[in-house]
TORFI-732405 format. One record per residue: x negated, y negated, z of N, C-alpha, C, O in turn. Coordinates in Angstrom, 1 decimal. Layout:
BEGIN
SITE  X  Y  Z  X  Y  Z  X  Y  Z  X  Y  Z
...
END
This chain:
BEGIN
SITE  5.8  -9.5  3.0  4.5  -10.0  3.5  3.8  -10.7  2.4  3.8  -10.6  1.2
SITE  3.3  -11.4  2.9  2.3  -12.6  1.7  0.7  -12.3  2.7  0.3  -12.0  3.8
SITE  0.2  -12.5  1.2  -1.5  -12.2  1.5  -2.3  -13.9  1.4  -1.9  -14.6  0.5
SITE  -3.1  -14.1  2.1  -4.0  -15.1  2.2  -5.4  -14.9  1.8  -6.1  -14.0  2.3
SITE  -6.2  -15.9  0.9  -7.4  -16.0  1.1  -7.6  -17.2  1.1  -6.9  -18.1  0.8
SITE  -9.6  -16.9  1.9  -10.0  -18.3  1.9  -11.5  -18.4  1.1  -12.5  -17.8  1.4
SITE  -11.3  -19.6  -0.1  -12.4  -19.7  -0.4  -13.3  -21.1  0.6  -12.8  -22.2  0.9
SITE  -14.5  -20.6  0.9  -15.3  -21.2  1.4  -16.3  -21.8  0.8  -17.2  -21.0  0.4
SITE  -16.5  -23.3  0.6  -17.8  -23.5  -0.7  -19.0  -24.6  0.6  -19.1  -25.7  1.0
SITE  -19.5  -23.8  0.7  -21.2  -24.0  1.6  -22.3  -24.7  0.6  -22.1  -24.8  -0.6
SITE  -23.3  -25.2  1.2  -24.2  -25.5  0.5  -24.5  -24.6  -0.3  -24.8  -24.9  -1.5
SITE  -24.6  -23.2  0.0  -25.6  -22.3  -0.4  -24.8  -21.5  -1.7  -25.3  -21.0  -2.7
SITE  -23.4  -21.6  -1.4  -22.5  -21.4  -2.4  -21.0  -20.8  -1.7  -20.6  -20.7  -0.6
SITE  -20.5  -20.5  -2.8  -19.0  -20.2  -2.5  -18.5  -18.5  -1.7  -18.3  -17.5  -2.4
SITE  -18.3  -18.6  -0.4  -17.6  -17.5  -0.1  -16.4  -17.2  0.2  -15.6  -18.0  0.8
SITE  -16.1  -16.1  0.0  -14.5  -15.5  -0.6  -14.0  -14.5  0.3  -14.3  -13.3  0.4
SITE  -12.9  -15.4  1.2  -12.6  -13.9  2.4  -11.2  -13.4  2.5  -10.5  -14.3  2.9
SITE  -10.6  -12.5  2.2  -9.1  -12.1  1.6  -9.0  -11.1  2.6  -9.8  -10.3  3.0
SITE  -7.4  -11.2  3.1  -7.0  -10.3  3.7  -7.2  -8.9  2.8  -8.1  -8.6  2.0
SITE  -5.8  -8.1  3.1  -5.6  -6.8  2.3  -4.7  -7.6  0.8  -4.6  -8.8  0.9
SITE  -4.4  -7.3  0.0  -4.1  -7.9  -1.1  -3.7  -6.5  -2.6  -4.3  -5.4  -2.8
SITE  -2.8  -7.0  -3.1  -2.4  -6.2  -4.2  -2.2  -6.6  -5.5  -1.1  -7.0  -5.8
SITE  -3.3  -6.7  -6.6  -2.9  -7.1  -8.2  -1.8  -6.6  -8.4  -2.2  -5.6  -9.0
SITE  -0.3  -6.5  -8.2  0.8  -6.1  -8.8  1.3  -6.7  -10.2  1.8  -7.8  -10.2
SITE  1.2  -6.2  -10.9  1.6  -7.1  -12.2  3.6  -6.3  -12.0  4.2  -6.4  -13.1
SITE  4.0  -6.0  -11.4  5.2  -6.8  -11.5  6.1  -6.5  -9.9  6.8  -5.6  -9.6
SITE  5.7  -7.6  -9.0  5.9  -7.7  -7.9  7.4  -8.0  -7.3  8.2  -8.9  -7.5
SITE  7.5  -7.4  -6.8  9.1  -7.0  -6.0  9.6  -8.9  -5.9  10.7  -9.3  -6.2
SITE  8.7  -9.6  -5.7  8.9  -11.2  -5.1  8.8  -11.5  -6.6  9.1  -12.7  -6.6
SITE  8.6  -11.2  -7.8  8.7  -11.7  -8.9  7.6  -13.1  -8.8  8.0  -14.1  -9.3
SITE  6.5  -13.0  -8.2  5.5  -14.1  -7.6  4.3  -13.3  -7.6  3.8  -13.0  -6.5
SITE  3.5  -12.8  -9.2  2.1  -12.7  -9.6  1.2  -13.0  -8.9  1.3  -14.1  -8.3
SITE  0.2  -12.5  -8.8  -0.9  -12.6  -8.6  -1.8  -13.8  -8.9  -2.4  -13.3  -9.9
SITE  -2.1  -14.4  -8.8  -2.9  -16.0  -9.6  -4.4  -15.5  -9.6  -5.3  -16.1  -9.0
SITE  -4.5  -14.3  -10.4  -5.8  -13.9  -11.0  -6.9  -14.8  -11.3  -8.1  -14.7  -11.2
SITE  -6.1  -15.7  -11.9  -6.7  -17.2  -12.8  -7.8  -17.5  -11.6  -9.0  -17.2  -11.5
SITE  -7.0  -18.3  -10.5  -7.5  -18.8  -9.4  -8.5  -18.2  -9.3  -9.6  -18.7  -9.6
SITE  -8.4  -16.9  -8.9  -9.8  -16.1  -8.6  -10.8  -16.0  -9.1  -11.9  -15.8  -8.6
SITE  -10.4  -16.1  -10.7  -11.6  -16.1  -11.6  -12.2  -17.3  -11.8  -13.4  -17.2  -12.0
SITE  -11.3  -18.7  -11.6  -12.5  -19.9  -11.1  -13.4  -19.6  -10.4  -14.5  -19.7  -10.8
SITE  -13.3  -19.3  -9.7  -14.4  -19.1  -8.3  -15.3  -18.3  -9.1  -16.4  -18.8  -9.4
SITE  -15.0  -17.2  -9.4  -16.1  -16.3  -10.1  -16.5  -16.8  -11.2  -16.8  -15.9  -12.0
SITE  -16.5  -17.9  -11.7  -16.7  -18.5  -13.0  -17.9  -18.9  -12.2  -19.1  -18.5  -12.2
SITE  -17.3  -19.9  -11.3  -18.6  -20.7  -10.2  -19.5  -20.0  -9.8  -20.7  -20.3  -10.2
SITE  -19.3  -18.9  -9.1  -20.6  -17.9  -8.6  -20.1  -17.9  -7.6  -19.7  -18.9  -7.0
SITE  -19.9  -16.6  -6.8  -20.0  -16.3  -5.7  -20.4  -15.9  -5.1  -20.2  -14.7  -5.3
SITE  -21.3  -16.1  -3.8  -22.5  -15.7  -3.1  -22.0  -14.8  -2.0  -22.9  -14.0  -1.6
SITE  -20.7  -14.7  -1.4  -20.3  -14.0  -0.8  -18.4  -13.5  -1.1  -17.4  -14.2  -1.2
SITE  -18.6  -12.2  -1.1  -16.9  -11.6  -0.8  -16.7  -10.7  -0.1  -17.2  -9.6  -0.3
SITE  -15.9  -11.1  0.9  -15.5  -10.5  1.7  -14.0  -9.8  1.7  -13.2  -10.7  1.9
SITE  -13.4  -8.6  1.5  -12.8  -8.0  1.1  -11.9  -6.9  1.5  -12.6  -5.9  1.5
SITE  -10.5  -6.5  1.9  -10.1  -5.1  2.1  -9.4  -4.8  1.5  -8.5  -5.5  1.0
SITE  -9.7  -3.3  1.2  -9.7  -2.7  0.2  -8.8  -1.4  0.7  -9.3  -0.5  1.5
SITE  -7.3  -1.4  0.2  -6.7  -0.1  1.3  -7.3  1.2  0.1  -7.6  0.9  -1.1
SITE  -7.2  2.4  0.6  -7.0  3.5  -0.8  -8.6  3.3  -1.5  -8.9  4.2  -2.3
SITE  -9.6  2.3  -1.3  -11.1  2.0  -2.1  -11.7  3.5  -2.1  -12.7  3.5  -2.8
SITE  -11.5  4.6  -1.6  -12.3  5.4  -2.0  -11.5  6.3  -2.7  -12.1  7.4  -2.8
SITE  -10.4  6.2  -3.2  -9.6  7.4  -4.5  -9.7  6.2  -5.5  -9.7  4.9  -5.5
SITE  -9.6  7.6  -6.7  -10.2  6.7  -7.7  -8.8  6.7  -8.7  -8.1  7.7  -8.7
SITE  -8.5  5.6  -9.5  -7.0  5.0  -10.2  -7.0  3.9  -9.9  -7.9  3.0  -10.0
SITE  -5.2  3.9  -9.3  -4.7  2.7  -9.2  -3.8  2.9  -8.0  -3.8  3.9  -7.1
SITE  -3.0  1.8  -8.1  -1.8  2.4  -6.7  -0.8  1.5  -7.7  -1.0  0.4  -8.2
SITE  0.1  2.4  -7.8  1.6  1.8  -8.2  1.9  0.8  -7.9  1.3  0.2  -7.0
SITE  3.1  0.1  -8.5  3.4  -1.0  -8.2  4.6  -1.0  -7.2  5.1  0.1  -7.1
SITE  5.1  -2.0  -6.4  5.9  -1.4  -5.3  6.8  -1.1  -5.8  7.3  0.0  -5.6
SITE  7.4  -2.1  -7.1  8.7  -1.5  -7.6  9.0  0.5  -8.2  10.0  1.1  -8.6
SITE  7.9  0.8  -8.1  7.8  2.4  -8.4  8.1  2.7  -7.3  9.2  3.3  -7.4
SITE  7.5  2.7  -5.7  8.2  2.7  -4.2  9.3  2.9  -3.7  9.7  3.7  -2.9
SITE  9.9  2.0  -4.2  11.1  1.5  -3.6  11.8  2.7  -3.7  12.1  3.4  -2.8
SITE  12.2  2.8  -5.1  13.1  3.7  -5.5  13.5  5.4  -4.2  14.4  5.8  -3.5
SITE  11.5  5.9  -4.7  11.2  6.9  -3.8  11.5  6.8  -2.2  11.5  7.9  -1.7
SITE  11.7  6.0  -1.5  11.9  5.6  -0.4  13.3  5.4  0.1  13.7  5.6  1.3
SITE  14.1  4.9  -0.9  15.5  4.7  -0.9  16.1  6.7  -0.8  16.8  7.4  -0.1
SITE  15.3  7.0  -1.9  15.9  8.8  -1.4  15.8  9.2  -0.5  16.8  9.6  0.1
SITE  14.3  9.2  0.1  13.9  9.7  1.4  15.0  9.2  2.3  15.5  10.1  3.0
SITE  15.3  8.0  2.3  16.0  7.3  3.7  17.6  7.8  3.1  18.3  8.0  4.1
SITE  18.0  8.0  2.3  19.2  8.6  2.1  19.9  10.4  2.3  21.1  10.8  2.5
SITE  18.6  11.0  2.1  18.7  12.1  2.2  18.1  12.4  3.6  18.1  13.6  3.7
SITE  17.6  11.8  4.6  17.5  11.7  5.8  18.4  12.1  6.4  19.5  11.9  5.9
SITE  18.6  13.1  8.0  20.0  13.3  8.6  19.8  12.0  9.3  18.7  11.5  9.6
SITE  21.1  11.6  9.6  21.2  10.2  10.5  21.9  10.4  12.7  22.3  9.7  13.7
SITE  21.8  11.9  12.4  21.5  12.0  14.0  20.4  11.9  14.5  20.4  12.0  15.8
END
């Protein structure tokens, strides 16, 4: 799955609406995050962000998927297949 945002630049200023989204610094798609991009905007000022946020109320991080995978591959292997 691929995530989308949209920056919107209004008179009044720039608003920022993003689906669900994941900083992965090392992504299964080998295709980073363009942090940069984002921080233009916030260089600019941004008057509105709009945002989701899965897991926002525990506090850390969330793994990267490549830590996932692995765990998942057990599960589904050690699974009975009747």
């Amino acid at each position: 799955m691929d995530c989308v945002a949209l920056a919107i630049t209004t008179p009044l200023g720039v608003v920022i609406h993003t689906g669900d989204f994941k900083i992965d610094p090392t992504p299964l798609d080998n295709e980073p995050f363009d942090l940069h991009a984002l921080a233009e905007y916030g260089q600019r000022g941004v008057l509105l962000l709009l945002s989701d946020s899965t897991n926002v109320d525990r506090p850390g991080y969330t793994e990267s998927e490549r830590a996932v995978r692995p765990r998942m591959e057990d599960i589904f292997n050690r699974a009975d297949a009747a």
